[in-house]
N, C-alpha and C positions, 0 to 999 in steps of 0.2 A: 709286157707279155712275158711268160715265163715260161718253158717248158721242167717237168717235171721227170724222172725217171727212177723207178724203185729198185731192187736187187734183192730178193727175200733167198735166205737156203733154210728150209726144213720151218717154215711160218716164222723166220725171225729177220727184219732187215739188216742185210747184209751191207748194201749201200744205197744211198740216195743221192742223188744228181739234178743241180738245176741251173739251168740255161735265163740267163737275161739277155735278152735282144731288144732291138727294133731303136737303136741311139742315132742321134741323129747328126753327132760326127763322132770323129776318136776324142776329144775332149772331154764330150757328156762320157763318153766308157771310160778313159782313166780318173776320172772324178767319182764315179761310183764307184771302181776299182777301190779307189782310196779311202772311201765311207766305209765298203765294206770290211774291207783290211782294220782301218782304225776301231771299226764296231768291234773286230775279231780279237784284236789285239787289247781291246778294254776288256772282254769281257774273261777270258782265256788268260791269255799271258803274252806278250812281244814275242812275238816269234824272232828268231836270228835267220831263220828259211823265208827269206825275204829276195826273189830275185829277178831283177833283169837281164835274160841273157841273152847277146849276142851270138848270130854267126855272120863272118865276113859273108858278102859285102857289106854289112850294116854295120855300125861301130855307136858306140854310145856318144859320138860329137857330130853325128848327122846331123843334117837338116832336119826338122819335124815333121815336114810335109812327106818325105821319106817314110817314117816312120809308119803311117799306115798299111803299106803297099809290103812293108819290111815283116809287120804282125801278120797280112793273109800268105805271105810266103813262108812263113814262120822261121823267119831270120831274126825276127824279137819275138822273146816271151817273157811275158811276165808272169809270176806265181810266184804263192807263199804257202808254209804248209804249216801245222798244228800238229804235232806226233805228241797223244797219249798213252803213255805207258797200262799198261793193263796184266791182269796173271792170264798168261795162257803165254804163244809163244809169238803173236805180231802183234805190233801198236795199233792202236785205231786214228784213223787221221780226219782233220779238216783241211781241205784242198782248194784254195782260191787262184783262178787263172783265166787270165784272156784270150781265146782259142781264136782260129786262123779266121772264125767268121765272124769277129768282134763281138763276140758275145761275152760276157761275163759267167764263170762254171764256178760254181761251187761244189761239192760235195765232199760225202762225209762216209767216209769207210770205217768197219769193224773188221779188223786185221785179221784175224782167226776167220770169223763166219763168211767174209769175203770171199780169200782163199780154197775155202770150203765150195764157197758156191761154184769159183770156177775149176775147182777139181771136177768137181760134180756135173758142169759144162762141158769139159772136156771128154768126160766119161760116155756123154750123150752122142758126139760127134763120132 
């Protein structure tokens, strides 16, 4: 199951966001994780925005069984990013990362019309 989410400013999408859930430990999620990243990485280019990070109390030589408990607290995160350069003044990104509800996030932002849309959000507020 996958949740979807769109972001349009002025009929053009600005971002798109989607959610993979319903794994049925952290194994099956960083195994996708890694399908997906490798899929990204063949089809694009190796990203070097390739990252696990820590904050204490979690350290990268824990136990593993740790490690879940360490991701809904978000004491690990993993993500990797795609930054395409474009004419205007922000890159456009693809964003891969495993969020505090073990899901799997992808999305894919338009640096410029993003921006836009959330000036244009702000404006509303």
């Amino acid at each position: 199951m996958s949740v979807r989410t769109f972001f349009y400013h002025k009929d053009q999408l600005a971002k798109v966001r989607v959610l993979f859930d319903h794994y049925p430990n952290l194994h099956a999620v960083l195994d996708d994780y890694t399908v997906i990243k490798n899929e990204l990485n063949s089809r694009y280019y190796t990203t070097d925005n390739d990252y696990i990070n820590y904050t204490p109390p979690a350290y990268a030589d824990d136990d593993f069984d740790n490690t879940e408990y360490h991701i809904k607290k978000q004491l690990i995160e993993y993500a990797a990013y795609w930054n395409f350069p474009v004419p205007g003044q922000l890159d456009n990104y693809l964003i891969l990362k495993i969020n505090s509800d073990l899901q799997i996030e992808v999305c894919y932002e338009h640096g410029d019309l993003y921006n836009a849309y959330l000036l244009a959000k702000k404006m509303e507020w």
